[in-house]
C-alpha positions in Angstrom: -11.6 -4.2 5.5 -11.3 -3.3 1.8 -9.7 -5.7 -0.7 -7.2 -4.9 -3.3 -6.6 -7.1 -6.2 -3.3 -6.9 -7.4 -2.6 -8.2 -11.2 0.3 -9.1 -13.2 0.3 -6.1 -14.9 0.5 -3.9 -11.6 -3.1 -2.7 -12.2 -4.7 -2.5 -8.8 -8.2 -3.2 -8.4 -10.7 -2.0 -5.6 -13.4 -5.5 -5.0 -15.5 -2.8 -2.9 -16.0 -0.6 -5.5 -15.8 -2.5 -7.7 -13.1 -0.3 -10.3 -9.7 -0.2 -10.8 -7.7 2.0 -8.7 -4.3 4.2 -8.5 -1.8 4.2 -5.4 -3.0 8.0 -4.8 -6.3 6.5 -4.3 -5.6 4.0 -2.1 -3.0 6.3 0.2 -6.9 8.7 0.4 -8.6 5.3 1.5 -6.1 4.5 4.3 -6.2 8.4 5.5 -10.0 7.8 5.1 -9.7 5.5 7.9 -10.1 1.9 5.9 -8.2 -1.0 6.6 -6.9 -2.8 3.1 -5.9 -5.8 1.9 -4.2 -6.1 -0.7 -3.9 -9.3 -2.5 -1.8 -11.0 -5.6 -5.1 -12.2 -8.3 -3.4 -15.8 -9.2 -0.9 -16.2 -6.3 -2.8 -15.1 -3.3 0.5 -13.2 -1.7 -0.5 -10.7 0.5 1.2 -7.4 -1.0 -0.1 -5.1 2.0 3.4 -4.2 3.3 4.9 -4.2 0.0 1.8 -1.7 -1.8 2.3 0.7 1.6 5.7 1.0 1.1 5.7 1.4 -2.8 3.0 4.3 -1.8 5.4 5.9 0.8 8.6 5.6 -2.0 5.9 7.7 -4.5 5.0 10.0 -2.3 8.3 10.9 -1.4 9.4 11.7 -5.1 6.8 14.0 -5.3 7.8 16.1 -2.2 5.9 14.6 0.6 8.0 13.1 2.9 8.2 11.5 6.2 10.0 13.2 9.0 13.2 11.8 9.6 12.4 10.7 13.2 9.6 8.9 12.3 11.4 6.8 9.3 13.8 5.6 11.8 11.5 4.0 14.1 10.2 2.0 11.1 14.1 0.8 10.7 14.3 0.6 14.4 11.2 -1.4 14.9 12.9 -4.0 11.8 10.9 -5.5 9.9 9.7 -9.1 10.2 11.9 -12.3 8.9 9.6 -14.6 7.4 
């Protein structure tokens, strides 16, 4: 599994590699197969879900999107209280 640091200025860094990376590069390393992790630098908050989600929102404005279908069972499924 392949940790991301996340900083407080939103830059996102890749601890395997050991550079900083962009959401585009990321979104290649998930389709690449790896698992990620990504992480808050000072807090320790797990920003996974949230860093997935921001990468589907980008995506989207650029053209790609998610069939309709498929975005419902993400809504159906909920998404954890915690």
């Amino acid at each position: 599994m392949r940790t991301i640091r996340r900083y407080s200025n939103r830059k996102l860094y890749d601890t395997q590699e050991s550079h900083y990376v962009t959401l585009a590069q990321i979104a290649a390393i998930i389709r690449a197969g790896d698992d990620i992790h990504v992480l808050h630098k000072s807090t320790g908050e797990d920003l996974t879900a949230a860093t997935m989600a921001q990468i589907i929102f980008e995506e989207t404005k650029q053209g790609q999107t998610l069939p309709v279908p498929e975005l419902r069972k993400i809504i159906v499924s909920g998404l954890p209280v915690g």
